[in-house]
C-alpha positions as CSV (number, residue, x, y, z in Angstrom):
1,X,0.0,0.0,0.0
2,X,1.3,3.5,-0.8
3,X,2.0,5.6,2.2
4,X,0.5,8.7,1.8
5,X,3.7,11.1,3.0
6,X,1.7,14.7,2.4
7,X,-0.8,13.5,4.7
8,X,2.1,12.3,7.3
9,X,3.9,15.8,6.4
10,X,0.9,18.0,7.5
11,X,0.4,15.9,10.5
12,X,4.3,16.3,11.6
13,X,3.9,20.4,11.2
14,X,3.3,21.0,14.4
15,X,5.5,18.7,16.4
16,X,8.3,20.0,13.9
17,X,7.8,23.3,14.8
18,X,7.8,23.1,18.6
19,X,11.2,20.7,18.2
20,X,12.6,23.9,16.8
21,X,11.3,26.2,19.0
22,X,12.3,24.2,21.7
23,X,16.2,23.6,20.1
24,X,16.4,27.3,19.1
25,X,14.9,28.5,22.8
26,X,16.9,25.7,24.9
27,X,19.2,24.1,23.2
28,X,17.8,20.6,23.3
29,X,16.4,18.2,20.9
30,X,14.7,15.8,23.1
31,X,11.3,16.2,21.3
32,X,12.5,15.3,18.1
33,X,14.8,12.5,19.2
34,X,11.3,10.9,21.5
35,X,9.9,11.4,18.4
36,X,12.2,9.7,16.3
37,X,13.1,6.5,18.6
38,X,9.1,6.3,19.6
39,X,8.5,5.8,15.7
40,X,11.5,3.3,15.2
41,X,10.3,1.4,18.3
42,X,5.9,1.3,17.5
43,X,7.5,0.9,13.7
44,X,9.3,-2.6,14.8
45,X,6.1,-3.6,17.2
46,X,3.6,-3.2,14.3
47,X,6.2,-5.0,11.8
48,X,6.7,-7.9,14.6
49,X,3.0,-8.3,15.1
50,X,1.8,-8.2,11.7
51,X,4.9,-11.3,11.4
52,X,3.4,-12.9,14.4
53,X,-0.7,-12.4,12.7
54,X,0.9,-14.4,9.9
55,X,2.9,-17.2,11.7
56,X,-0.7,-17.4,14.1
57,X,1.7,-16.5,17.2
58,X,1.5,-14.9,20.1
59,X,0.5,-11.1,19.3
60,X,1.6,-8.0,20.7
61,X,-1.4,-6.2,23.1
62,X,-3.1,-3.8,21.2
63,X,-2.8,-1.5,24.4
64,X,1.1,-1.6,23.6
65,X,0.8,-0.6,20.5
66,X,-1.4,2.5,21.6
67,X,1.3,3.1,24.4
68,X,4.4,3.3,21.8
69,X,1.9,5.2,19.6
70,X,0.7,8.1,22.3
71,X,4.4,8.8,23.9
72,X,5.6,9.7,20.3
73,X,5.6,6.8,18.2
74,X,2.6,8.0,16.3
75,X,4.5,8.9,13.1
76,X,6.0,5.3,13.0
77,X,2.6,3.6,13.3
78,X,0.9,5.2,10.3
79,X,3.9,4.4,8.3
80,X,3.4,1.0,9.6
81,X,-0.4,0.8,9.0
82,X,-0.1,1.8,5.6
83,X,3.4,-0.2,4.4
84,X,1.6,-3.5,6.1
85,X,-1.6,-3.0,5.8
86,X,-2.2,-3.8,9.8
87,X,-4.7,-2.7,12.1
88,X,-6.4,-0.2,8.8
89,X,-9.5,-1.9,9.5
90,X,-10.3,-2.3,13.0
91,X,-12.5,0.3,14.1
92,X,-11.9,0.6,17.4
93,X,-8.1,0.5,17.0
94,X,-8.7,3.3,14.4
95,X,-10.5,5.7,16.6
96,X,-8.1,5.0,19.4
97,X,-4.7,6.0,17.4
98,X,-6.5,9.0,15.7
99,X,-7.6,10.1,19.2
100,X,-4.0,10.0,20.4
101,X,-2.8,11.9,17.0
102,X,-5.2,14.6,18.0
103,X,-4.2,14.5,20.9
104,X,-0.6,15.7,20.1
105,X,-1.9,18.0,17.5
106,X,-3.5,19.7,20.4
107,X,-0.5,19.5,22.7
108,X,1.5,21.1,20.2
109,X,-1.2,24.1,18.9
110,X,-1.9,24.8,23.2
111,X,2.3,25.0,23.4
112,X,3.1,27.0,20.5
113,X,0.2,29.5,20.1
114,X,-1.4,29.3,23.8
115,X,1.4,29.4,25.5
116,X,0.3,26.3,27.3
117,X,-3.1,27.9,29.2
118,X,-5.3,25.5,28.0
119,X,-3.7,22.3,29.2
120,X,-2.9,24.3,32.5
121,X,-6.7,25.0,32.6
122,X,-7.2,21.4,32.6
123,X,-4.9,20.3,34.7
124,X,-6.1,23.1,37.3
């Protein structure tokens, strides 16, 4: 399946952003690197379960998947979805990872154009 990169690129926009604010306002790049080790390690679960689906194995806990997925590894699972055609149909697995994209989307737009207030308000 073709993995549809624009749709991946608009998505990464705002985590991009605040990795660069964050490197040119402190020096540190430990957004992008969570982001980029989160991806390689959901990348390798959803490869490694997809094998196991095909061997009839032991499979990895959708929960684990979600887990990798929501502390950064969100980029690697839709690559993965798309390139092996895993877990594009489930329903509820669907409405679970888009949650946690949206999720980061708003994290990011709250950081970089709210200053964080609305997550403070939240969090009281």
């Amino acid at each position: 399946m073709k993995i549809p990169w624009l749709r991946l690129l608009l998505l990464l926009i705002l985590p991009l952003i605040a990795a660069l604010s964050l490197f040119k306002d402190y020096g540190t790049l430990w957004v992008l690197s969570a982001y980029i080790g989160a991806s390689f390690v959901t990348y390798y679960f959803y490869w490694d379960d997809k094998r196991r689906a095909r061997l009839g194995g032991w499979r990895i806990p959708e929960t684990n998947l979600h887990f990798w997925a929501f502390v950064g590894g969100w980029p690697g699972a839709f690559i993965a979805q798309q390139q092996f055609r895993h877990k594009t149909k489930k329903i509820s697995f669907q409405f679970m990872f888009w949650l946690i994209v949206i999720a980061h989307q708003l994290l990011w737009f709250d950081w970089l154009i709210l200053d964080g207030k609305w997550l403070m308000s939240v969090l009281g």
